[in-house]
DOFI-538654 format. One record per residue (C-alpha): x, y, z; residue in three letters. Coordinates in Angstrom, 2 decimals, decimal comma. Layout:
N
X Y Z ALA
...
% end
This chain:
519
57,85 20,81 6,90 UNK
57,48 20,79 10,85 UNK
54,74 24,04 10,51 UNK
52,77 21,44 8,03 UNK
53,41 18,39 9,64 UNK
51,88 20,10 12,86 UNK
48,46 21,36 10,94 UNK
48,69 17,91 10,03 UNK
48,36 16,61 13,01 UNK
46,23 18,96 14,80 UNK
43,65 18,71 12,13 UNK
43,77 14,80 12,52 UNK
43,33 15,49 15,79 UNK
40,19 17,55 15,72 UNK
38,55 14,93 12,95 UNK
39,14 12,05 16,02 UNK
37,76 14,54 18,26 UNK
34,43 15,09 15,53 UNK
33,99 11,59 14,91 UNK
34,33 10,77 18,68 UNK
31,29 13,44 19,42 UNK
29,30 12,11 16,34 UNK
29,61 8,85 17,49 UNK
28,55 9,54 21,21 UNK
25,93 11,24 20,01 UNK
24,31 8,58 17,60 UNK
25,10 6,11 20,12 UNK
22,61 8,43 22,51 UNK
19,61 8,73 19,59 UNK
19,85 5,29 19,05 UNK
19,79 4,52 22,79 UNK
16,27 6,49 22,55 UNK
15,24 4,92 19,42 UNK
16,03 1,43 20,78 UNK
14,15 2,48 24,59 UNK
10,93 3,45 22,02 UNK
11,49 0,73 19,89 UNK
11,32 -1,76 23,55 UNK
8,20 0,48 24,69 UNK
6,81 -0,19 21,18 UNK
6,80 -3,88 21,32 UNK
5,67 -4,03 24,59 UNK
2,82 -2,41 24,25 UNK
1,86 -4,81 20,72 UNK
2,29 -7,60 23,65 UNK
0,11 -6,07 25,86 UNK
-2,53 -5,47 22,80 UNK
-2,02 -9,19 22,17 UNK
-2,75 -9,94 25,65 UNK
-5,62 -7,91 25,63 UNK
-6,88 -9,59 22,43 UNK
-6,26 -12,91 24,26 UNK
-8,74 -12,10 27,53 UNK
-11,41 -10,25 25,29 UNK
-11,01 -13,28 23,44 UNK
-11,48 -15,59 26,45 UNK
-14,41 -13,44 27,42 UNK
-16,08 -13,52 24,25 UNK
-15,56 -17,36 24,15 UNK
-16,97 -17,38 27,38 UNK
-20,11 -15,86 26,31 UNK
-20,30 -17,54 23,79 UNK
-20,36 -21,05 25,76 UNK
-22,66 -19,86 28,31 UNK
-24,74 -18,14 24,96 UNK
-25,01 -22,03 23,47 UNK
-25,34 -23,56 27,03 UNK
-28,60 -21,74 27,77 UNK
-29,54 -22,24 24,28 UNK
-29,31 -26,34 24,62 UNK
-30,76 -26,33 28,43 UNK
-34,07 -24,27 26,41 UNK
-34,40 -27,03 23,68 UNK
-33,99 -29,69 26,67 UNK
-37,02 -27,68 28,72 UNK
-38,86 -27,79 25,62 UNK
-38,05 -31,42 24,95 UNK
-39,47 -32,10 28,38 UNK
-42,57 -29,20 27,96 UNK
-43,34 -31,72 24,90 UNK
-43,06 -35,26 26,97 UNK
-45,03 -33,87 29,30 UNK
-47,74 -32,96 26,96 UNK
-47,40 -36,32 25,36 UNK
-48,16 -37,99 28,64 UNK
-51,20 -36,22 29,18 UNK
-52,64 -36,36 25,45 UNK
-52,77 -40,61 26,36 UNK
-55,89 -42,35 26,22 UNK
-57,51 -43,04 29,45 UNK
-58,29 -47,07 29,57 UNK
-61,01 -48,50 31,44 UNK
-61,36 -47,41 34,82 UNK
-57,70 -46,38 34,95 UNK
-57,26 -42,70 35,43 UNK
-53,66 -41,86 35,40 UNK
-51,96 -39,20 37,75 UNK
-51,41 -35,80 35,87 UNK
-50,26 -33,90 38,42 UNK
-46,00 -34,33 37,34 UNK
-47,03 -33,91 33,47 UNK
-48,98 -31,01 34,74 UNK
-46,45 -29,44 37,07 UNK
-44,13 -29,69 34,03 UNK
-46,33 -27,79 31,79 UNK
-47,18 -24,88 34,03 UNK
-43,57 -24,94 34,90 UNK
-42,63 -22,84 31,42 UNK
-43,23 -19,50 32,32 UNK
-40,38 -18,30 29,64 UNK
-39,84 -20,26 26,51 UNK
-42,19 -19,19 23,57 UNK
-44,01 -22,37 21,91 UNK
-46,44 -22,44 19,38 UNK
-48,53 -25,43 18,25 UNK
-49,58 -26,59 14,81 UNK
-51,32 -29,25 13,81 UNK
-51,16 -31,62 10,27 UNK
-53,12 -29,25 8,76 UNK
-50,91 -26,23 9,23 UNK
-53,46 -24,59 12,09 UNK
-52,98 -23,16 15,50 UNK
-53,56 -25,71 18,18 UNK
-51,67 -23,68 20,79 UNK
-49,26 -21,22 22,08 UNK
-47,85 -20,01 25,21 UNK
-45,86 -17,25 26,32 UNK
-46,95 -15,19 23,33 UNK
-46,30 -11,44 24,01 UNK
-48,41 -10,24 21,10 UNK
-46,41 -6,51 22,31 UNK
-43,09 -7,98 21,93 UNK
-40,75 -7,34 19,57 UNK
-40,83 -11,22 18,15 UNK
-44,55 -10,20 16,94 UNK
-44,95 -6,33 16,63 UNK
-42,30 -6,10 13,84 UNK
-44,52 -8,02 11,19 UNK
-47,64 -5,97 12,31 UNK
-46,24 -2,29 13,33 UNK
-49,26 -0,63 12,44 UNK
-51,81 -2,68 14,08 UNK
-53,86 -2,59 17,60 UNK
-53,39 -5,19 20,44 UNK
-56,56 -6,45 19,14 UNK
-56,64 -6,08 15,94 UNK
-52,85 -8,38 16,42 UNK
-54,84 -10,60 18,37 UNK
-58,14 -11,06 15,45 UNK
-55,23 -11,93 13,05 UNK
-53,20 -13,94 15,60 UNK
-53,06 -17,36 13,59 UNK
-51,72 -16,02 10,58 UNK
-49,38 -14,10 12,48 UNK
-48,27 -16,73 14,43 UNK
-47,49 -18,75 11,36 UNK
-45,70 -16,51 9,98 UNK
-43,72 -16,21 13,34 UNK
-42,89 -20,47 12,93 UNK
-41,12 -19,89 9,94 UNK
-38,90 -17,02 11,47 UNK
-38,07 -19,55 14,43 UNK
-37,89 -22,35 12,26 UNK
-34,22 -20,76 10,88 UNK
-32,74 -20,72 14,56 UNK
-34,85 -24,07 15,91 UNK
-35,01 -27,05 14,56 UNK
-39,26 -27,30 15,29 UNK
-40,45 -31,04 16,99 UNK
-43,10 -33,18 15,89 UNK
-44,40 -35,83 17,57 UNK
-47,45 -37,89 17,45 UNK
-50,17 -37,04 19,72 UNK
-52,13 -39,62 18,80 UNK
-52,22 -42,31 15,76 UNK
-53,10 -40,39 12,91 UNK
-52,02 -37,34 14,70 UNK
-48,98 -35,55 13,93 UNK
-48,21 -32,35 16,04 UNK
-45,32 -29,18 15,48 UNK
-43,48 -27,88 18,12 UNK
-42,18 -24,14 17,15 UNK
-40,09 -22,23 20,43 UNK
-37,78 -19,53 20,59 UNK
-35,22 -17,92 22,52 UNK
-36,62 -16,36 25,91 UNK
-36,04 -13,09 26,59 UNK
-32,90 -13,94 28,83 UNK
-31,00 -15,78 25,78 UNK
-32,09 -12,52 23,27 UNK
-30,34 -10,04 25,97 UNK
-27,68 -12,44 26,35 UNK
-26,99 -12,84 22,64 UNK
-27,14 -8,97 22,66 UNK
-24,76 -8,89 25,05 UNK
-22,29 -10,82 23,46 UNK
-22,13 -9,37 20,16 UNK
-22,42 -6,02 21,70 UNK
-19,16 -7,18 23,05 UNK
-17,48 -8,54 19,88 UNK
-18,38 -4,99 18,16 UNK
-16,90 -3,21 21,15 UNK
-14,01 -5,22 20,82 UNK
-14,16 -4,78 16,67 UNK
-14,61 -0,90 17,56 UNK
-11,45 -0,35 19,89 UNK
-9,41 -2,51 18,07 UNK
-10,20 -0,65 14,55 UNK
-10,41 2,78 15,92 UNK
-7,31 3,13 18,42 UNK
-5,36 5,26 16,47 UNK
-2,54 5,41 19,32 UNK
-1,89 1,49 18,45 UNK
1,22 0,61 15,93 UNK
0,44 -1,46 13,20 UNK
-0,33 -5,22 14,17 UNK
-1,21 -8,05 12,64 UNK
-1,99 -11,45 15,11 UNK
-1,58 -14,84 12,68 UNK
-2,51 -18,38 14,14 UNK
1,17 -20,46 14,32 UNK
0,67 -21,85 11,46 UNK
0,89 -17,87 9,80 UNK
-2,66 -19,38 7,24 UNK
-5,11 -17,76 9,24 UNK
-5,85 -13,99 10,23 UNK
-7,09 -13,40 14,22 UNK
-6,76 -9,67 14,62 UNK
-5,34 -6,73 13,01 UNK
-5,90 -2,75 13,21 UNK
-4,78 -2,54 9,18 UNK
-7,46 -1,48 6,40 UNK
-8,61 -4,02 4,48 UNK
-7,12 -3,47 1,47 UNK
-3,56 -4,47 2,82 UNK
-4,69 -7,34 4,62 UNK
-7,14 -8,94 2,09 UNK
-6,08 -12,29 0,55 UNK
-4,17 -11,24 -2,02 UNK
-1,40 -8,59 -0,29 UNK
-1,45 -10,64 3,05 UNK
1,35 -12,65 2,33 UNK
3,24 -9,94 1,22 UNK
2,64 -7,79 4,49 UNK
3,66 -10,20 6,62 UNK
6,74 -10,27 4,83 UNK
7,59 -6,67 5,37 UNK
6,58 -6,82 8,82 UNK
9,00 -9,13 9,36 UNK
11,63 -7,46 7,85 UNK
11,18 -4,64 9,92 UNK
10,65 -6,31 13,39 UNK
10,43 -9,81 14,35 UNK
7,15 -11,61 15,05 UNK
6,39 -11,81 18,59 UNK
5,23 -15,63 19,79 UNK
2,25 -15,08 21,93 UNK
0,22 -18,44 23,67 UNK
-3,37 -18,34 23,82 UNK
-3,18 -21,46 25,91 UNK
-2,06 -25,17 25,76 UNK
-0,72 -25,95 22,18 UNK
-2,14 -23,17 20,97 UNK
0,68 -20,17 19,30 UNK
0,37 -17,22 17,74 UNK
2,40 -14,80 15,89 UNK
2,12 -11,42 15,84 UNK
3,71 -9,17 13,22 UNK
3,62 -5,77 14,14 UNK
5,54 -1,86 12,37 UNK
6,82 0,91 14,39 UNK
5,19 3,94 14,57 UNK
5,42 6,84 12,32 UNK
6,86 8,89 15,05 UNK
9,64 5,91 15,81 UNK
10,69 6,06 12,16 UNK
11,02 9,57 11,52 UNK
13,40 9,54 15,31 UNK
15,51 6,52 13,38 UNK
15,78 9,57 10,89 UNK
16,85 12,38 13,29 UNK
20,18 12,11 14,09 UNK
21,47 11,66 10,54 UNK
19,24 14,91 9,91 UNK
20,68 16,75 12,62 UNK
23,97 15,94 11,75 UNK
23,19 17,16 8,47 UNK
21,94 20,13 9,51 UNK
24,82 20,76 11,87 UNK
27,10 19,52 9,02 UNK
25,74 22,26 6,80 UNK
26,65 25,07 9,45 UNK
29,78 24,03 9,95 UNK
30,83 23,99 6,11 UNK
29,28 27,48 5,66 UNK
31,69 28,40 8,84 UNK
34,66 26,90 7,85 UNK
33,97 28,75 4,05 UNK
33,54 32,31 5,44 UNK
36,80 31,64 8,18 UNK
38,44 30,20 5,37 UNK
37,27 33,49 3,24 UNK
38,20 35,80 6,07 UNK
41,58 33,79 6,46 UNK
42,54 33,51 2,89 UNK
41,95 37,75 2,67 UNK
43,86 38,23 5,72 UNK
46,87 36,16 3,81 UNK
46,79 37,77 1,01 UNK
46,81 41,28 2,86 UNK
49,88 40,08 3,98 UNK
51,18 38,71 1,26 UNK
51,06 41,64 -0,36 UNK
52,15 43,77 2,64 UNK
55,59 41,70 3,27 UNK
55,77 42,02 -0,78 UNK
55,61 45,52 -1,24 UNK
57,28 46,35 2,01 UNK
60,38 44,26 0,28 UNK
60,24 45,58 -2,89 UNK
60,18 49,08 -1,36 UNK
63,26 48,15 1,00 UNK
65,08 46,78 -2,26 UNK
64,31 50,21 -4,26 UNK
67,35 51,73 -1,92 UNK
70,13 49,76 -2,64 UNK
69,50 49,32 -6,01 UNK
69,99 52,85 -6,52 UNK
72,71 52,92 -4,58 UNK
74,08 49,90 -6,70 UNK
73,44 51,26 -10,23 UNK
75,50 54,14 -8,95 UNK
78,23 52,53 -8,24 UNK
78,30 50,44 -11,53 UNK
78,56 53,60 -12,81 UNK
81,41 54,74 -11,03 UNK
83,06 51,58 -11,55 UNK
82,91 51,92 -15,36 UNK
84,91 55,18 -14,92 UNK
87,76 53,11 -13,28 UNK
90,22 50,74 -14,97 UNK
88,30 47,70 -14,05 UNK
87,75 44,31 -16,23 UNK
84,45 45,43 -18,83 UNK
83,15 41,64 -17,80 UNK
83,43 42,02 -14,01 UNK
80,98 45,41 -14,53 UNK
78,59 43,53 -16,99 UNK
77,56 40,84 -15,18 UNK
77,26 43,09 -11,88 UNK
74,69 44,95 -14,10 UNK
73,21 41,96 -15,01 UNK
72,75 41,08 -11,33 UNK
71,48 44,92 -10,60 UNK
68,94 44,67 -13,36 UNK
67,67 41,23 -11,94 UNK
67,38 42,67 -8,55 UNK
65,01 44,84 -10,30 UNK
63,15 42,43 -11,58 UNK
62,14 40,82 -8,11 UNK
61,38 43,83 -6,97 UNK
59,07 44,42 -9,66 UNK
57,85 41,18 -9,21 UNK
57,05 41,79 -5,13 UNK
55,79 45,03 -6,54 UNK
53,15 43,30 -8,16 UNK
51,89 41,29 -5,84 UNK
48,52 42,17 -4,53 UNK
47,90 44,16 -7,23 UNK
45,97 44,00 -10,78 UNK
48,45 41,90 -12,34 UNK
48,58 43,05 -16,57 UNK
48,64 40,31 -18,79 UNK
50,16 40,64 -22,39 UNK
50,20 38,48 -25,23 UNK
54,04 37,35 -25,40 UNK
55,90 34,65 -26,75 UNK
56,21 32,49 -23,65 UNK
58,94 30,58 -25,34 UNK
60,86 33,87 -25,04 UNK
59,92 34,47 -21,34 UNK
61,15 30,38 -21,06 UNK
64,61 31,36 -23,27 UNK
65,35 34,37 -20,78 UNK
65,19 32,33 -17,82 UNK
66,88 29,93 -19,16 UNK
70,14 31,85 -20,33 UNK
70,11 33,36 -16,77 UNK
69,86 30,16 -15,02 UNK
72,69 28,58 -16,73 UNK
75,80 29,92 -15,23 UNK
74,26 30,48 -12,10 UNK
73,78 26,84 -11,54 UNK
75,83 23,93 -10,85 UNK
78,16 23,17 -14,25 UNK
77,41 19,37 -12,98 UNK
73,72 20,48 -14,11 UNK
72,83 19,89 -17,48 UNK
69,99 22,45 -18,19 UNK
67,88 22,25 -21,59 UNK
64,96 23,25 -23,37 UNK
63,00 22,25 -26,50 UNK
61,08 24,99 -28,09 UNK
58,58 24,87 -31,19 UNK
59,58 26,29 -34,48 UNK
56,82 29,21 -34,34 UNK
55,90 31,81 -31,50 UNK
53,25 30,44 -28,82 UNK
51,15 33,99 -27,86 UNK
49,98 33,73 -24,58 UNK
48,43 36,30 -22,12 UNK
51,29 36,46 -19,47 UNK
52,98 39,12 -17,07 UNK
56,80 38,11 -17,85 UNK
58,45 39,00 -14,50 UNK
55,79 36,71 -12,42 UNK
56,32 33,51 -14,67 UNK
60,23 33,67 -14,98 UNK
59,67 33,85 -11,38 UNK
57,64 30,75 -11,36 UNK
60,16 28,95 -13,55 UNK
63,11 30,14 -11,40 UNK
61,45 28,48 -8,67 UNK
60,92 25,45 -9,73 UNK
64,54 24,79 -11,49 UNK
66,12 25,91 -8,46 UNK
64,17 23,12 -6,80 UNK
64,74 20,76 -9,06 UNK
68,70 21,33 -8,75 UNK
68,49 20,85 -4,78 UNK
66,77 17,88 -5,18 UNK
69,61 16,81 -7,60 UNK
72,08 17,72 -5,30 UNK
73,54 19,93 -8,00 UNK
73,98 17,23 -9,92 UNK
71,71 15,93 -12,84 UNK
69,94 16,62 -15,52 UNK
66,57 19,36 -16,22 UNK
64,83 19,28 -19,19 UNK
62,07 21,83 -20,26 UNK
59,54 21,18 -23,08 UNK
56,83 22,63 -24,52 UNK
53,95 21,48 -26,06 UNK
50,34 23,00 -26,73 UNK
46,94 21,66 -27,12 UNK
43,75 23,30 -28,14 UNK
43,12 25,27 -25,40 UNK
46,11 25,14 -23,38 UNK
50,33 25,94 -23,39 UNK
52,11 23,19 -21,52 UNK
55,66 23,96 -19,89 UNK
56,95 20,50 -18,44 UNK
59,69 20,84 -16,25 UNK
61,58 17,33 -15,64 UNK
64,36 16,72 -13,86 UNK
66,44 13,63 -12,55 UNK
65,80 14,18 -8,86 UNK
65,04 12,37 -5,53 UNK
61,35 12,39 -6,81 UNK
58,20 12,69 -4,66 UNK
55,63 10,08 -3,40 UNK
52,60 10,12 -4,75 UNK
51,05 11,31 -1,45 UNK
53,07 14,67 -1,52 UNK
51,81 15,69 -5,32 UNK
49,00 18,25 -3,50 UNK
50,88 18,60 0,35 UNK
54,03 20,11 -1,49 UNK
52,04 23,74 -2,31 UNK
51,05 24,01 0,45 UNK
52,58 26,83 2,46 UNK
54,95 25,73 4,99 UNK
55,77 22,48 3,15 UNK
59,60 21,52 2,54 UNK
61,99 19,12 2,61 UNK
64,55 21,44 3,59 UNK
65,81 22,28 6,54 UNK
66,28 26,17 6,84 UNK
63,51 25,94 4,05 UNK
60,31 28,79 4,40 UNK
57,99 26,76 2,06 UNK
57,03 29,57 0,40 UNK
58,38 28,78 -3,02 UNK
56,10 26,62 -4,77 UNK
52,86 28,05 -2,48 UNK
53,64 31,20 -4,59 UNK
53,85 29,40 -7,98 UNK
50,60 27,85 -7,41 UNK
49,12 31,63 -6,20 UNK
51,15 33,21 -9,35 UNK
49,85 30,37 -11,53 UNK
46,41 29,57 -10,58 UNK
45,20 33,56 -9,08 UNK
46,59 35,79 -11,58 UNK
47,08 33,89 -14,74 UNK
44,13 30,98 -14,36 UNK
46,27 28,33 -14,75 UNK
47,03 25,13 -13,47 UNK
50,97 23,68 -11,71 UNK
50,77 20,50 -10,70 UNK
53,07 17,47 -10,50 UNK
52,43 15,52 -13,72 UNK
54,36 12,25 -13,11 UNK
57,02 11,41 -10,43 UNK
58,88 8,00 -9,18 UNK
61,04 8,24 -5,95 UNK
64,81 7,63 -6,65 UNK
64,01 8,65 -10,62 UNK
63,04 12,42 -11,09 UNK
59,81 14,44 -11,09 UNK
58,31 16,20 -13,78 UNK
55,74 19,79 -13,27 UNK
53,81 20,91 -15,56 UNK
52,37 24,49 -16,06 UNK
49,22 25,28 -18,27 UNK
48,48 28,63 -19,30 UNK
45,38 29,01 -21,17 UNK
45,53 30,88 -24,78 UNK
42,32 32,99 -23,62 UNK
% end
């Protein structure tokens, strides 16, 4: 009991140990998971930042885009007061002063403007580059001056290109006279609206195309409207949107970012494919270490099992070669006992003792070798053991057996299971105390012989029904714990059976069962 109580313990001891180290060590991984994880959702901050000042910048442009836009159509507004002025009628001697009107009118150097009258003619235009690219596009082909020959139709063609971007203004010359105002952008607010959506595609470009990024997604605080996101389309479209957003969350929690005064944002963002195959790692490693050590502890536990049963068999045939002696020595002295005038009863049951001698030396004899297996009645193997049990044992034990009415053939080497049966009974009767009641019982099923072997005992707890064949286990105290570690060996090894403790209640007896298969 101590030698089992001890492996016990010491194995408890190492599983603390294991569990310890595999703890440590996913507390380490998860360390450097959570230290990515951190690094992770700082840089989806630092994106958002970045979205936030490329944001600001575009905004900016934007502004100062629309600015110079309304400062052009407020030049022009004056470019066309000015003309007004001059177009008066002079009355009487009165000539007005020109020269501000004037001044004003030579001042646009820049802004395109093209003049048509009621009738849909050219009146006038200024700052025409007939070279430029507001012009050339509609006549590629065509000379300067051939351009120039054809200049009013291509200049009204021209007013209804600017017409889509500039609301045109007419004003009346004169009564009766209605004139059109048509301008464009110069060529500072073209290179400046280049500029700035240059910028947004930039922006589009290094947001789409930054394969280094995690997935993000950047939601107005109200979570209705889409800012930014590096996704394909198909995930973020209208209809799987919601959805995303939902496993986002699951996975990490939005990250509140302000893009200034009342104005949040959330953004939703995964970890990276390299992040979620290191949450996997550990458990993989383990796995993998796992594995090793299993495939170890089978091919020790080979090794060990061979190295037993080498000297199982040693010790075994070692003793049944130091028994052969004196039971030659024994059988002759029988023999010269019978010669003497000495009781006939004493002599027989000394032989019967002799020849049982014999039979545990056949049965040590047999251990380690090819064990042959006969079809016997086992209820006759049962009945021998049985009628040499009985006045060997305690009278205070009562010791039956119920047998069927016909023979039960079962492969079996006699001398190992009266063994096995010997063993047990003489357990049961020192767990009695030498004092109780065994019963043994037969039964069969289709494929099996059952021997149940009850007895009126201390009993066992449930948690001892596997611990008790072990070797080393007893409740004894100048007990080996061999006895039942070689039923289950004689049992299980050499006649592929099964012993096992079938029922048991502490204070009330235990019952074992052995089942010997028919093939």
């Amino acid at each position: 009991m101590n030698l089992y109580s001890n492996k016990q313990k010491w194995k408890i001891v190492l599983l603390v140990v294991a569990l310890l180290m595999v703890a440590a060590s996913l507390w380490v991984s998860n360390s450097t998971v959570q230290k990515v994880s951190d690094r992770e959702r700082l840089r989806a901050k630092q994106w958002a930042d970045a979205i936030k000042k490329k944001a600001e910048l575009v905004e900016f442009t934007n502004r100062a885009f629309l600015q110079l836009r309304a400062y052009e159509r407020r030049k022009v507004q004056l470019y066309l007061d000015a003309t007004k002025e001059i177009s008066k009628p002079i009355a009487g001697d009165y000539f007005p002063d020109y020269s501000f009107p004037l001044a004003i009118i030579n001042e646009n150097k820049d802004i395109p403007v093209i003049l048509v009258d009621d009738e849909n003619a050219i009146s006038g235009y200024n700052n025409i580059d007939f070279d430029t690219a507001d012009l050339r596009p509609l006549f590629p082909l065509l000379a300067k001056k051939e351009l120039i020959k054809r200049y009013e139709d291509s200049l009204l063609k021209l007013t209804n290109v600017w017409e889509k971007n500039h609301e045109p203004f007419r004003i009346e010359v004169v009564e009766g006279l209605t004139m059109t105002y048509f301008y464009t952008d110069t060529k500072r607010t073209i290179q400046l609206e280049r500029e700035r959506d240059s910028l947004i595609q930039a922006f589009n470009n290094e947001l789409i195309n930054d394969k280094q990024l995690i997935p993000v997604v950047l939601m107005n605080g109200s979570n209705d409207t889409l800012i930014a996101s590096n996704l394909i389309k198909s995930e973020i479209d209208s209809t799987h949107l919601k959805e995303k957003l939902k496993q986002l969350a699951l996975i990490n929690d939005p990250i509140s970012i302000s893009f200034g005064k009342n104005n949040q944002n959330l953004l939703y963002y995964d970890n990276s494919v390299e992040l979620k195959q290191l949450q996997y790692y550990p458990y993989i490693q383990f796995l993998i270490i796992g594995l090793f050590i299993l495939i170890g502890y089978l091919l020790f536990s080979t090794f060990r099992k061979a190295e037993q049963n080498q000297v199982w068999a040693g010790m075994a045939k070692e003793t049944a070669h130091q028994l052969g002696t004196p039971l030659s020595s024994l059988m002759a002295w029988v023999q010269l006992l019978e010669t003497q005038n000495i009781d006939p009863s004493i002599i027989v049951e000394m032989q019967k003792d002799i020849e049982r001698l014999d039979n545990v030396s056949q049965r040590f004899s047999k251990i380690g070798s090819e064990t042959q297996l006969k079809p016997i009645d086992i209820q006759t193997t049962v009945q021998r053991v049985m009628e040499y049990l009985r006045p060997r044992i305690s009278q205070k034990v009562s010791l039956d057996a119920t047998y069927l009415s016909s023979a039960i053939m079962v492969s079996h080497n006699p001398p190992l299971m009266e063994w096995v049966m010997e063993n047990i009974i003489k357990n049961a009767v020192d767990s009695m105390e030498s004092k109780g009641k065994i019963e043994v019982t037969i039964s069969t099923s289709p494929e099996w012989v059952h021997i149940d072997i009850a007895d009126s005992g201390k009993g066992i707890p449930p948690k001892q029904f596997k611990t008790i064949f072990q070797p080393g286990f007893t409740t004894k105290k100048r007990g080996w714990g061999l006895g039942l570690s070689l039923v289950k060996r004689i049992v299980k090894e050499y006649h592929k059976g099964k012993v096992f403790v079938l029922h048991s209640e502490v204070g009330k007896g235990t019952t074992f069962r052995i089942s010997l298969p028919f093939k």
